[in-house]
C-alpha positions in Angstrom: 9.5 -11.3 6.3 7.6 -9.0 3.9 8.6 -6.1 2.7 7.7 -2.4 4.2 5.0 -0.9 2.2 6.1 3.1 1.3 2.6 4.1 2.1 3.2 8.2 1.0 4.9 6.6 -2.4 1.7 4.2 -2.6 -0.9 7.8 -1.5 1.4 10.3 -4.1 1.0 8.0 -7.0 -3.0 6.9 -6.2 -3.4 11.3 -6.1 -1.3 11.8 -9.4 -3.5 9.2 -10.8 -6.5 11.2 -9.5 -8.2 8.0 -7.9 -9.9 9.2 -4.6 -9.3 6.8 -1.4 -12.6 5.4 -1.1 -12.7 4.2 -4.9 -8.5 2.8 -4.8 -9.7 0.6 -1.7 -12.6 -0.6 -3.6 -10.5 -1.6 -6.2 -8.2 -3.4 -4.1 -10.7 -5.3 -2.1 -9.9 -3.5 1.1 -11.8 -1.5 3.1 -10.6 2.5 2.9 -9.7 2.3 7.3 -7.2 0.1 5.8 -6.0 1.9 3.3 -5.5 4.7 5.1 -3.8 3.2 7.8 -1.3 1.6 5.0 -1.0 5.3 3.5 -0.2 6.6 6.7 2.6 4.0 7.6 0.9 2.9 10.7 0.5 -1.1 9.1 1.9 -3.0 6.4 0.2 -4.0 3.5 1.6 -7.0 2.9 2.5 -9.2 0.0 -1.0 -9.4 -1.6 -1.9 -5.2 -0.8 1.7 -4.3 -2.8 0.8 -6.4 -5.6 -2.6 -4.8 -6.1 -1.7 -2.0 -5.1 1.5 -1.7 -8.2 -1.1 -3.4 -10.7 -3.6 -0.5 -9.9 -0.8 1.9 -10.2 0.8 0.8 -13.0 4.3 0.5 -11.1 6.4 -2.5 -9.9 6.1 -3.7 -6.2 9.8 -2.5 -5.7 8.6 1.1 -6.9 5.9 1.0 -3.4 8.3 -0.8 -1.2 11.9 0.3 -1.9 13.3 -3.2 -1.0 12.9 -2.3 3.0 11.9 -4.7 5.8 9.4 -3.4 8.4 11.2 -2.4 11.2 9.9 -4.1 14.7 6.6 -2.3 16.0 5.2 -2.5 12.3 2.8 -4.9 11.7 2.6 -7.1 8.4 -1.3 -7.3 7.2 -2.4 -9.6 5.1 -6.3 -9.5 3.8 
């Protein structure tokens, strides 16, 4: 089971880094719907989105995740 992307960690470091939504997903490969909905808590990144995601923000994957497993409802995305 993957690990529970912290979506508001993953949005308060992408805005202390000063990279905008739209530009972040393009980075990443994603599309900025998905992003968002990542950021917002409402699906999980997934393996591959928390690695890009920590590269791009110059933090390890435990840094955006916190070690936590998605409770039931959430939904694990992979791209």
């Amino acid at each position: 089971m993957p690990l529970l992307t912290d979506g508001v960690g993953i949005r308060e470091r992408r805005l202390l880094k000063g990279i905008k939504l739209v530009e972040f997903a393009r980075l990443m490969g994603y599309s900025p719907h998905h992003v968002s909905q990542v950021e917002l808590g409402r699906e999980n990144g997934g393996p591959e989105f928390q690695r890009k995601a920590a590269k791009l923000l110059d933090c390890e994957i435990d840094d955006i995740t916190g070690g936590f497993v998605p409770h039931r409802g959430i939904k694990a995305v992979s791209a």
